[in-house]
C-alpha positions as CSV (number, residue, x, y, z in Angstrom):
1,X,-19.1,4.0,13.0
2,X,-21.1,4.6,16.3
3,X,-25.1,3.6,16.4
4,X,-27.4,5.6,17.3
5,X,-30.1,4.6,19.6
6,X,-33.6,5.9,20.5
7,X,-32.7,8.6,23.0
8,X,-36.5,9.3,23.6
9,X,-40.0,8.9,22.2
10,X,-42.6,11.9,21.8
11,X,-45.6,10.6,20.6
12,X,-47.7,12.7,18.5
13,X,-51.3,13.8,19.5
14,X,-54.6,14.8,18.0
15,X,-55.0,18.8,17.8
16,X,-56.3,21.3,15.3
17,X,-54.4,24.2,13.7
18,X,-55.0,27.0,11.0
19,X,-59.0,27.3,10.6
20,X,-59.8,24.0,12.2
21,X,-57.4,21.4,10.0
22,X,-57.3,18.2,12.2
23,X,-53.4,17.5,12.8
24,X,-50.9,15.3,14.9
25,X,-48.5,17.4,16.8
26,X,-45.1,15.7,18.3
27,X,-42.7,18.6,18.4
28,X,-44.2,22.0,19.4
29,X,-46.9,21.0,21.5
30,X,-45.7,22.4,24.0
31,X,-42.8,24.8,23.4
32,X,-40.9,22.4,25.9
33,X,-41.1,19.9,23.5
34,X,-38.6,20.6,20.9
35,X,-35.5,19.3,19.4
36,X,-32.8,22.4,18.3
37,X,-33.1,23.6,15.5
38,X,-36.7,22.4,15.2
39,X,-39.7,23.8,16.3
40,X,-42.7,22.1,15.3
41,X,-43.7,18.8,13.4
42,X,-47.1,18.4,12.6
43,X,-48.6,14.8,10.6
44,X,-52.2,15.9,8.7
45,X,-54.0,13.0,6.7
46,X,-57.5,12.3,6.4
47,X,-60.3,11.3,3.6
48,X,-62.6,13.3,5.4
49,X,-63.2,16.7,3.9
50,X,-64.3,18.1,7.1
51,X,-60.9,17.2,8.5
52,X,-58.9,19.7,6.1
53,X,-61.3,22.0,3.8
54,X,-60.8,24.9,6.0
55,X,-57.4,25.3,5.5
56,X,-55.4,27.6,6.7
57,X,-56.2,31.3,6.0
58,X,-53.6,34.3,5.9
59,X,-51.2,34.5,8.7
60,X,-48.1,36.2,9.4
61,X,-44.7,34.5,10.7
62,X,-41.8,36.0,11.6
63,X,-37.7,34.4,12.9
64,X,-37.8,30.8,11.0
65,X,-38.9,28.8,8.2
66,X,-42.1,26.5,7.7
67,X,-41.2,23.4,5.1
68,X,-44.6,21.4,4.1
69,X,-44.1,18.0,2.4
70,X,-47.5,17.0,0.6
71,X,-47.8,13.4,0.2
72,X,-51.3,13.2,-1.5
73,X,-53.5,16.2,-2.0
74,X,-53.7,19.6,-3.3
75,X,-53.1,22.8,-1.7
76,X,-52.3,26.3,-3.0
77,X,-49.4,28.4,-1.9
78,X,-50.0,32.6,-1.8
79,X,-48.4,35.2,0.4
80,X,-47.9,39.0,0.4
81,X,-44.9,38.5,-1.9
82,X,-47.1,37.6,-4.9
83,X,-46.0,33.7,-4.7
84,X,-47.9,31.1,-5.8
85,X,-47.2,27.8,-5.5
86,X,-49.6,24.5,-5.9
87,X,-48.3,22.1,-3.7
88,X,-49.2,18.5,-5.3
89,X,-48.7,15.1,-4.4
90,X,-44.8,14.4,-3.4
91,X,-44.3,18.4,-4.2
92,X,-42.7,20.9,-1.1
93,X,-43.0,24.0,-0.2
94,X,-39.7,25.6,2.1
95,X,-40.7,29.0,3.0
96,X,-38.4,31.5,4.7
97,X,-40.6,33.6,7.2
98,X,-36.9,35.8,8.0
99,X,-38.3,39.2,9.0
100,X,-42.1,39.0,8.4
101,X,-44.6,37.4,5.9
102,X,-48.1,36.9,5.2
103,X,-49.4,33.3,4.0
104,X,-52.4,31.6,3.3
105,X,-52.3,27.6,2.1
106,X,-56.2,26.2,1.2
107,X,-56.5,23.3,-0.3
108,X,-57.6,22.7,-3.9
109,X,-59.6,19.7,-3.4
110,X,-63.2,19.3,-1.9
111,X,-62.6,15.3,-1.8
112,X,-60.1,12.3,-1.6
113,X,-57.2,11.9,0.9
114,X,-54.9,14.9,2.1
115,X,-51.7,13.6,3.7
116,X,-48.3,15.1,4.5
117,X,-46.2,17.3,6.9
118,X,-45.0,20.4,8.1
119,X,-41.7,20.8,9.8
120,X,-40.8,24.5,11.6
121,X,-37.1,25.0,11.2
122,X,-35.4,27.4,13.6
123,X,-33.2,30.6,12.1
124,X,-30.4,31.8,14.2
125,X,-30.1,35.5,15.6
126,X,-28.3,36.4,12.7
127,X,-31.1,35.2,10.2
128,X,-34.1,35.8,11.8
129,X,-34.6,39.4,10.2
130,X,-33.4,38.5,7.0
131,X,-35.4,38.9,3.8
132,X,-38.3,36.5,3.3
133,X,-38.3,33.8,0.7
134,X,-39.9,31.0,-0.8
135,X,-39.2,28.0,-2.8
136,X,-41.9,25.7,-4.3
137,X,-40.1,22.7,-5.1
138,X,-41.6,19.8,-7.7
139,X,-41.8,16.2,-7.1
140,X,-39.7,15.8,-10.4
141,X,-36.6,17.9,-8.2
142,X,-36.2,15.3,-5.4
143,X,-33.7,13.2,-6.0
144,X,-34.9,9.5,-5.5
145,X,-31.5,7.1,-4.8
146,X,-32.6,3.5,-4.6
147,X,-30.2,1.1,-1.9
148,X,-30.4,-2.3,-1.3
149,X,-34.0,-2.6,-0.3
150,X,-35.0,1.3,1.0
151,X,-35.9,4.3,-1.8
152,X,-34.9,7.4,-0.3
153,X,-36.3,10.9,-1.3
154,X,-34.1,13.1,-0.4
155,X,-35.6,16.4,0.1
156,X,-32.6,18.3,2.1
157,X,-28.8,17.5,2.9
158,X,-26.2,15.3,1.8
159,X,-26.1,11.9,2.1
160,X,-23.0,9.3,1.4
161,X,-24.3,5.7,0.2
162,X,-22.4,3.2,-1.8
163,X,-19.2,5.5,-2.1
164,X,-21.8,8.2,-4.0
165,X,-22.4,11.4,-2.6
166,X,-26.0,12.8,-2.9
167,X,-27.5,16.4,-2.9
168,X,-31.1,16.9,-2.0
169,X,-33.1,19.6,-3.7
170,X,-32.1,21.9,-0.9
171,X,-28.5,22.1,0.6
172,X,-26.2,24.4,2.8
173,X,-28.1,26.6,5.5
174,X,-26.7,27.2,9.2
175,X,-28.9,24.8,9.9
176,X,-27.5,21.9,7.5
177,X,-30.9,20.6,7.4
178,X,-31.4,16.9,6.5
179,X,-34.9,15.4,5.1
180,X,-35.8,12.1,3.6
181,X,-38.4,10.0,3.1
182,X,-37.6,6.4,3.7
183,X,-39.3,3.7,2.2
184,X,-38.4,0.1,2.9
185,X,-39.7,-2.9,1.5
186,X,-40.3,-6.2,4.0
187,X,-37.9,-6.3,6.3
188,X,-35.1,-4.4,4.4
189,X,-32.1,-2.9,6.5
190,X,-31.2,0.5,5.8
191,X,-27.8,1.9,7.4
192,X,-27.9,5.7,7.0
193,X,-24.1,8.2,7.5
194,X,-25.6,10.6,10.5
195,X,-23.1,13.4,11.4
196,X,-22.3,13.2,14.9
197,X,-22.9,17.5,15.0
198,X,-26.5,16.9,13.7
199,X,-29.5,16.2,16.2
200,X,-31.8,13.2,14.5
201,X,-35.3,12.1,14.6
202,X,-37.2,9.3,13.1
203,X,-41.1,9.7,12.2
204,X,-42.3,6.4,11.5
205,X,-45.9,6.8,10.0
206,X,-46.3,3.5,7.5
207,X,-46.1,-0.2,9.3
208,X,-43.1,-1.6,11.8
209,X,-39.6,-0.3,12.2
210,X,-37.1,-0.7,14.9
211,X,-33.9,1.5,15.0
212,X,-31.2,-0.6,16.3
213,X,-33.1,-3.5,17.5
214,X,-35.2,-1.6,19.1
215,X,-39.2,-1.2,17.9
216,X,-40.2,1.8,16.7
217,X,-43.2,3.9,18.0
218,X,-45.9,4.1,15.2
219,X,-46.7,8.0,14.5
220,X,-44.2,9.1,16.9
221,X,-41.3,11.2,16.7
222,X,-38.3,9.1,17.6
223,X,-35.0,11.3,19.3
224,X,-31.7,9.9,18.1
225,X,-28.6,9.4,20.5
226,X,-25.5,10.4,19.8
227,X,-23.2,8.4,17.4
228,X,-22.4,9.0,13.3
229,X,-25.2,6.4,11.6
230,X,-28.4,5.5,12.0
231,X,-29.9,1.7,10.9
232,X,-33.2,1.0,10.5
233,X,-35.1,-2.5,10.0
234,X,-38.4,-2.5,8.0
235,X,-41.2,-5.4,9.5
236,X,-42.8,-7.8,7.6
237,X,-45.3,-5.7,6.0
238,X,-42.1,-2.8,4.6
239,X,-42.0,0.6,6.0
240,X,-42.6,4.1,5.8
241,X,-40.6,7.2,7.7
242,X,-38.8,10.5,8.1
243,X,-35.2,11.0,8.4
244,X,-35.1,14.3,9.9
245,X,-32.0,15.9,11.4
246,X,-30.3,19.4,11.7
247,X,-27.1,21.3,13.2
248,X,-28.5,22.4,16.6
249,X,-28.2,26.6,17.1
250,X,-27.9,26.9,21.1
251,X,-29.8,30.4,21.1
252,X,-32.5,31.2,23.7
253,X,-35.7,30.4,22.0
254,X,-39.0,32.8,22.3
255,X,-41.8,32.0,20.6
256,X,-45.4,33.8,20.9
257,X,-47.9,31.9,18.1
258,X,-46.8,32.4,15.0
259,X,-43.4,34.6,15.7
260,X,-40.2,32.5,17.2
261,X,-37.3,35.2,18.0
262,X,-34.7,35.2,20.9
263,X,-35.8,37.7,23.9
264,X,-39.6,38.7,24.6
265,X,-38.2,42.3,23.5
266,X,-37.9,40.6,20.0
267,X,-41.4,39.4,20.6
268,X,-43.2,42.2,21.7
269,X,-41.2,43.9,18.4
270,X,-42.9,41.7,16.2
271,X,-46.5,42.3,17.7
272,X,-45.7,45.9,17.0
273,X,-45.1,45.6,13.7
274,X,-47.8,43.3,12.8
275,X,-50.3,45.6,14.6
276,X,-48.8,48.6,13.1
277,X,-48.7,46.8,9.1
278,X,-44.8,46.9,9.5
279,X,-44.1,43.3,9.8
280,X,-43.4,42.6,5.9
281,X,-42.1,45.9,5.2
């Protein structure tokens, strides 16, 4: 097995998004800053209401898909599907925007902490017009596979520990799209199976890691090299981080706000149609 090593470090920084939600942006904040297939990765978490009550009102999206991992807090799903989905603590929500939809996600809570993420998952040419979709997935559907020292929720992919294959609760895609949530207690060692096709990152947003041997950037996203496994070391305190990794597409990427196609033609397309009422049609 070839180690990977950190291939580069974006940390995140303080922005807003949606009606004045106080985030931390690493991918996507500038659409230079990306890492095929994905987009965006934003890290909200606050105790303040102010920081979150405004929520983010309907929008439309268009060419990828949008996957929110709440990790404390309440916040309610609807779109012009006629979904409706309460996203609770450890819950997810994978939405496919394909051709065009209309969301709104406003939280359910006017106190207490709001924490989590939201990950923007590119859609190749093929997909990006395909029917929209969406998946509201419980805490109770995550698999949870304990290993040596780490728990791992594994929200997406396939993973090979101890001679056991695991499934997440979503598998397959062009995309192959792997998620986890890593905990580790006090200095545990975790050695993870990375495909060597599949572009990594770590997200380390709980304590000290370093990825091998070398210390981890708190509340950053961390770029994996090449090789086929990843190993992480938890500090003295235990740890707390995202596995996040994908097949990359190669396709000219676009993007205008909320609508990520392949040509501005595609763009200006999509402007049309969500002037014109057109864009879920």
């Amino acid at each position: 097995m070839t180690v990977r090593s950190i291939k580069r470090v974006i940390p995140s920084i303080e922005t807003s998004d949606g009606a004045g939600v106080r985030i931390r942006r690493s991918l996507g904040q500038t659409q230079l800053v990306r890492l095929d297939p994905f987009l965006m990765l934003d890290e909200f978490g606050s105790d303040q209401p102010q920081d979150y009550l405004a929520g983010f009102p309907a929008h439309p999206h268009r060419g990828f898909e949008t996957v929110t991992y709440m990790i404390e807090g309440h916040m309610l799903h609807e779109d012009h599907l006629g979904n409706r989905g309460n996203l609770r603590n450890g819950g997810v929500q994978w939405m496919t925007a394909g051709r065009g939809i209309v969301h709104s996600e406003m939280p359910q809570q006017e106190e207490g902490v709001m924490r989590g993420f939201q990950l923007w998952l590119n859609l190749p040419a093929a997909e990006k017009m395909k029917a929209a979709g969406y998946r509201d997935i419980q805490p109770e559907e995550i698999p949870l596979i304990r290993h040596g020292g780490a728990s791992i929720r594994l929200i997406a992919g396939r993973l090979a520990l101890g001679g056991v294959r695991h499934e997440g609760a979503v598998t397959g895609g062009y995309t192959e799209p792997l998620y986890a949530d890593l905990q580790l207690d006090a200095n545990a060692e975790l050695a993870l199976p990375l495909p060597g096709h599949l572009n990594g990152l770590l997200y380390l947003y709980e304590g000290k890691a370093s990825v091998a041997g070398e210390a981890m950037a708190h509340q950053a996203a961390t770029v994996l090299g090449d090789g086929d496994e990843v190993r992480v070391k938890a500090g003295n305190e235990g740890s707390r981080l995202l596995l996040i990794a994908g097949r990359p597409i190669g396709e000219p990427v676009v993007q205008y706000g909320p609508f990520v196609m392949n040509s501005r033609e595609e763009i200006e397309q999509a402007l049309r149609d969500f002037q014109g009422g057109r864009l879920t049609a």
